[in-house]
C-alpha positions as CSV (number, residue, x, y, z in Angstrom):
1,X,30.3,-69.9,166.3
2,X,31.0,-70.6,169.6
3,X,32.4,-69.1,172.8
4,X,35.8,-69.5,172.0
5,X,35.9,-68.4,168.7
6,X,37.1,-64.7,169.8
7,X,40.0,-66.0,171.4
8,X,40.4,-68.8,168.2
9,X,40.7,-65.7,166.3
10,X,42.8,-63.7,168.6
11,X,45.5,-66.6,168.7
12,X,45.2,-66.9,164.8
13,X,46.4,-63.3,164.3
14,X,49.0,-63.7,166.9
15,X,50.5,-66.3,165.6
16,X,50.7,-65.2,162.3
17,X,52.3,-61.9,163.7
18,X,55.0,-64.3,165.5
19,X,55.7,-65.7,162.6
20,X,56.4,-63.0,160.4
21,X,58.2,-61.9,163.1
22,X,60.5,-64.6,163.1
23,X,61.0,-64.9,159.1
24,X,62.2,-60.9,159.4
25,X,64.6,-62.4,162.0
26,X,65.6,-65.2,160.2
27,X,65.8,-62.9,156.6
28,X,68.3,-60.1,158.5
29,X,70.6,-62.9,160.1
30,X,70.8,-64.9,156.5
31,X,71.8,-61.2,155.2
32,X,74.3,-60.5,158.1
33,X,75.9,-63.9,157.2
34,X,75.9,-63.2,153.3
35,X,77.4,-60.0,153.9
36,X,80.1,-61.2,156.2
37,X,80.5,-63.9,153.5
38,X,81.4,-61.4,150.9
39,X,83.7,-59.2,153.0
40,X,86.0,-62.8,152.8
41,X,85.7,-63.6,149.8
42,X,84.9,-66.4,147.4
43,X,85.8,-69.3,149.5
44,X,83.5,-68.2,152.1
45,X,80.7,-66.6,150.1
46,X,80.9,-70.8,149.0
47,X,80.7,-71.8,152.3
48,X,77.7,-69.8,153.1
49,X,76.4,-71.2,150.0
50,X,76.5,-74.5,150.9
51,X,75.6,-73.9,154.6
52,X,71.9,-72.8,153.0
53,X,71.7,-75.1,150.6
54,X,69.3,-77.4,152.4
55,X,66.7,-74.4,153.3
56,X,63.7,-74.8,150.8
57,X,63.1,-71.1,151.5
58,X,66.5,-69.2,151.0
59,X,67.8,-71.1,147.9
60,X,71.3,-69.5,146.9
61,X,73.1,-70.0,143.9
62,X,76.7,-69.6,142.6
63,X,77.4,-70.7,139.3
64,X,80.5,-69.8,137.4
65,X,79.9,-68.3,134.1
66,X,81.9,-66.8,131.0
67,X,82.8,-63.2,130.3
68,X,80.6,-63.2,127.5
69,X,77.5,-64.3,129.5
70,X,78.6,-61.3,132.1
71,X,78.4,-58.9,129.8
72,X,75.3,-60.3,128.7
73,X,73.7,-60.1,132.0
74,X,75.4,-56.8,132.5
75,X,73.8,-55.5,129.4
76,X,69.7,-57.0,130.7
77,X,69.9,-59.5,127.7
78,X,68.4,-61.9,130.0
79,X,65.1,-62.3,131.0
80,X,65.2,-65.2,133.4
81,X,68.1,-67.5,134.4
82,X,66.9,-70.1,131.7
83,X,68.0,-68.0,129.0
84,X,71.0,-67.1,131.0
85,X,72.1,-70.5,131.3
86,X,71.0,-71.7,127.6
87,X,73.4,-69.2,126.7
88,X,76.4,-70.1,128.8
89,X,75.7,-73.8,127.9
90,X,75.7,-73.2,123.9
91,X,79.8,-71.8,124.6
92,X,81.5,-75.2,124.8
93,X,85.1,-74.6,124.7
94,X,84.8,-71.2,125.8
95,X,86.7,-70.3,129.0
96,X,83.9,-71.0,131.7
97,X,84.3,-69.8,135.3
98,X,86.2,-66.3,135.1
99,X,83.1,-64.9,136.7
100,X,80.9,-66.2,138.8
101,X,77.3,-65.5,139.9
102,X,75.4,-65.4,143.3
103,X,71.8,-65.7,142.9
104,X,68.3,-66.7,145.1
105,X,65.3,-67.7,144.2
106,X,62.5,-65.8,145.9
107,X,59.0,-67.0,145.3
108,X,56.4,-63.7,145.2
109,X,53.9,-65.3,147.0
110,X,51.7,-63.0,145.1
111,X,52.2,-63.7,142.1
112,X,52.6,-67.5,143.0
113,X,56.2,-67.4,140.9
114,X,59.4,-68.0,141.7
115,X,62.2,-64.8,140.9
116,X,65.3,-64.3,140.4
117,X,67.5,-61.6,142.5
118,X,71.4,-62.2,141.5
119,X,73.2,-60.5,144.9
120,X,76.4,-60.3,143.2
121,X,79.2,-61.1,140.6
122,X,82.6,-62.5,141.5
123,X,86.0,-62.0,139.2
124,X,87.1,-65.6,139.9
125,X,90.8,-64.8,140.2
């Protein structure tokens, strides 16, 4: 240890602060947009959608799904999005894309695993 390793340490925790900081920044503006999103309606809740798409840590989703698989995921007969979409895969000819779903992944750094939160479901009128 040296005579700067106090101030090493120091600048470690700032930093660290600074950026948590900043991703509770980023998090509330990525929820102000989604919300505003949603108060206009598919087309823009799309928009946003694609807007985020490139971010490796905010991944959105929408997918269009069947009533079925709704009331499926309504019901908690899911327990991940791959049985959710295994499902709404084995209804060829079914009417796809009445509803549609908007999804993130979230990875619990915790638990080193990547969740599923779905924000919302949209009647696809």
């Amino acid at each position: 240890m040296g005579p700067l390793s106090p101030i090493n340490d120091l600048a470690g925790v700032l930093i660290q602060q600074y950026s948590d900081d900043l991703e509770e920044t980023l998090e509330k503006v990525l929820q102000d947009e989604l919300a505003e999103a949603k108060k206009q309606g598919l087309s823009a809740v799309q928009g946003f959608v694609d807007g985020w798409r490139h971010s490796k840590d905010y991944k959105y989703r929408l997918e269009a799904i069947s009533s079925d698989t709704t009331n499926k995921l309504l019901q908690g007969e899911f327990k991940n999005i791959t049985q959710l979409e295994e499902f709404e895969n084995s209804l060829s000819g079914e009417s796809s894309g009445q509803f549609k779903i908007l999804y993130r992944e979230v990875e619990n750094k915790n638990r080193k695993e990547v969740i599923i939160i779905v924000e919302s479901i949209f009647i696809n009128e």
